[in-house]
N, C-alpha and C positions, 0 to 999 in steps of 0.2 A: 529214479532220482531226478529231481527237477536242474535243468540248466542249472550253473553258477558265473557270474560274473565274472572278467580276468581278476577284478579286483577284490572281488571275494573268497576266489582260488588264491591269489597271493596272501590274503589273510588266513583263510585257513592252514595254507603250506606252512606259515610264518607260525603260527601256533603251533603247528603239530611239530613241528622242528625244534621248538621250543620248550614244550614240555616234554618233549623226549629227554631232551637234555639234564631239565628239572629232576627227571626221573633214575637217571644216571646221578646223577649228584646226589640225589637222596637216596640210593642204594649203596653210593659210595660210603654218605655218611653213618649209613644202620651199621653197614660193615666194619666202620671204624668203634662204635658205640659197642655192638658186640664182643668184640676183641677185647675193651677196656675192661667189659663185664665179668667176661669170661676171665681173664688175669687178676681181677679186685676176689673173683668167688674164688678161686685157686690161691686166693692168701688167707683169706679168709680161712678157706677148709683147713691150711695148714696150721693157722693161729689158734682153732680148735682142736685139732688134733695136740697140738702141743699143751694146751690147756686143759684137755681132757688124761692126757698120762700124768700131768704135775699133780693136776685134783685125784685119782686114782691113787696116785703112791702118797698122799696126805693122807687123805682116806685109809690104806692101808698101817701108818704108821700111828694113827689115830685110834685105830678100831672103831671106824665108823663105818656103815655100808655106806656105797658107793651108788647115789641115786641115776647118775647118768653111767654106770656099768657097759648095758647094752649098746650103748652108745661108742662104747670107749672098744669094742668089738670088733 
């Protein structure tokens, strides 16, 4: 590896310090985005699930099959 300058060592330390940090924050931030994901699909599932037993027992009082059956499983 070829010499570096003091002043080019202080730029590159200055960077590498830097984007470490960048790096840190944006892992902070995936981890907050996932969390939000992961809570939205867990109501989600549950908004389905509750919509899948109402359509079921209509279906049943109807005498219609039940096209999402499998589903409702």
């Amino acid at each position: 590896m070829a010499a570096i300058t003091d002043k080019q060592k202080k730029f590159y330390e200055d960077a590498h310090k830097q984007t470490a940090e960048e790096i840190k924050e944006i892992d902070a931030q995936i981890e907050d985005e996932l969390a939000k994901v992961k809570e939205r699909l867990a109501s989600l599932q549950e908004a389905k699930k509750a919509a899948l037993q109402m359509h079921s027992a209509t279906c049943m009082r109807l005498g219609l099959e039940n096209e999402f059956e499998e589903e409702n499983e």
